[in-house]
C-alpha positions in Angstrom: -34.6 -23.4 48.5 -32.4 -21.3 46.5 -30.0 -20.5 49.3 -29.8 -23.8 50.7 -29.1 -25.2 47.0 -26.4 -22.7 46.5 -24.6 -23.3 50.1 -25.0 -26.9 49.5 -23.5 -27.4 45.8 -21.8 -23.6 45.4 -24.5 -23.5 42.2 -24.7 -19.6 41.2 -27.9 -17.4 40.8 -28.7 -14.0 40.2 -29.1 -12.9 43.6 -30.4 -9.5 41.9 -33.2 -11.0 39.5 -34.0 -13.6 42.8 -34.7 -10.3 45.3 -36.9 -9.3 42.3 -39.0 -11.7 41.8 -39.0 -13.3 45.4 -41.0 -11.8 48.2 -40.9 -13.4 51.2 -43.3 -12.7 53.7 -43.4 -15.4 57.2 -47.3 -13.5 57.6 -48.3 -14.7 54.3 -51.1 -16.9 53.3 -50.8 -20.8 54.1 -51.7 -22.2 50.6 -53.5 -26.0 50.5 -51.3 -28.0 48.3 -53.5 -30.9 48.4 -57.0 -28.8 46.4 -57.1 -30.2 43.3 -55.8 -33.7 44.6 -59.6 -35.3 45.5 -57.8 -38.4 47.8 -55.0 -36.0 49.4 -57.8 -33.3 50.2 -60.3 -36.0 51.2 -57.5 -38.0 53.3 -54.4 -36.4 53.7 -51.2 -38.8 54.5 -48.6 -37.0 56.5 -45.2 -37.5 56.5 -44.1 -38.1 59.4 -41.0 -35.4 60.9 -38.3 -35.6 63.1 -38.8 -40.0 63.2 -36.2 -41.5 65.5 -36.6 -44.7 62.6 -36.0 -44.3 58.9 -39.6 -44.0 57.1 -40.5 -45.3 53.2 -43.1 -42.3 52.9 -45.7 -44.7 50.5 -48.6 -43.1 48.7 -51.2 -44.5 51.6 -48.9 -45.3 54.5 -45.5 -44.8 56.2 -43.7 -48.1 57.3 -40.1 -48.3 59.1 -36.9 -48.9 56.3 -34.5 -51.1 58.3 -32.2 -50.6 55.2 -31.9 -47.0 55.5 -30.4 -44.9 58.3 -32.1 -41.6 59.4 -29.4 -38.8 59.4 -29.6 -35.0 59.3 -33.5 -34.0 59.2 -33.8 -30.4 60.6 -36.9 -28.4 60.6 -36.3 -24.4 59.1 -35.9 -21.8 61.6 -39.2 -19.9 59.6 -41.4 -23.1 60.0 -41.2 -22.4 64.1 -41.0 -18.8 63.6 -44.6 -19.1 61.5 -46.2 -21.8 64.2 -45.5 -19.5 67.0 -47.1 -16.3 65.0 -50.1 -16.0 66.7 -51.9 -13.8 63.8 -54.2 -15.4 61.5 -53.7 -17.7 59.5 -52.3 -19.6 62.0 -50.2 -22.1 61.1 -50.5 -25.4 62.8 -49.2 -28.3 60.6 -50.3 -31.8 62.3 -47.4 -33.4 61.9 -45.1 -30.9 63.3 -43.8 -32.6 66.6 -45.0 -30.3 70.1 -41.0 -30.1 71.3 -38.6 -29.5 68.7 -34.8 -29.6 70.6 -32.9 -26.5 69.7 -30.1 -28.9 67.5 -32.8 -30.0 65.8 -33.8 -26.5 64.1 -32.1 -25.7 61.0 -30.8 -21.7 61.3 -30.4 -19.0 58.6 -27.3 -19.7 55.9 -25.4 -16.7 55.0 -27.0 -17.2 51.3 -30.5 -16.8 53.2 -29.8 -14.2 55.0 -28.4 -12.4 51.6 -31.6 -13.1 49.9 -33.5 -11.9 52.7 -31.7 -8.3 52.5 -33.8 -5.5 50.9 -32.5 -2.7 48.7 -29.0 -4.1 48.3 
């Protein structure tokens, strides 16, 4: 999130004191956001990706927005690099679509790739 917010508004961080407290690992655990959330754990609401139709994402359901356009949605490079890893846990979110085309997955920014870099 960092390097997307710094390529997107040219916002500064320390890019040292980031690499320090940041470890980014794509075998890592896959962490339940909805424990603690009895309705979202019992019956989780999905949002829906890569919709041809501009969604309102409400608290129980999804319905079509007629007043809104849907522009620009892109799915991370890491979340397909994760689905495809074959080790456990495996990663298989249910409202990931089964064919993602290629223009349609966001790559690595520069900023990204400068986070990513060890022992610099």
């Amino acid at each position: 999130m960092i390097a997307r917010l710094q390529a997107l508004t040219g916002l500064k961080f320390d890019i040292d004191a980031v690499k320090a407290g940041t470890c980014p690992n794509i075998s890592g655990a896959i962490v339940d956001s909805t424990k603690g959330w009895p309705i979202d754990h019992t019956i989780p609401h999905y949002r829906k990706i890569l919709s041809p139709d501009a969604i309102h994402h409400g608290y129980v359901s999804n319905t079509a927005d007629p007043s809104e356009e849907h522009i620009n949605e892109r799915i991370h490079c890491t979340v397909i690099a994760k689905h495809q890893e074959k080790a456990a846990p495996l990663y298989d979110p249910p409202n990931l679509p089964a064919h993602i085309p290629a223009e349609k997955i966001a790559s690595l920014t520069d900023e990204e790739r400068q986070l990513l870099e060890r022992g610099t």
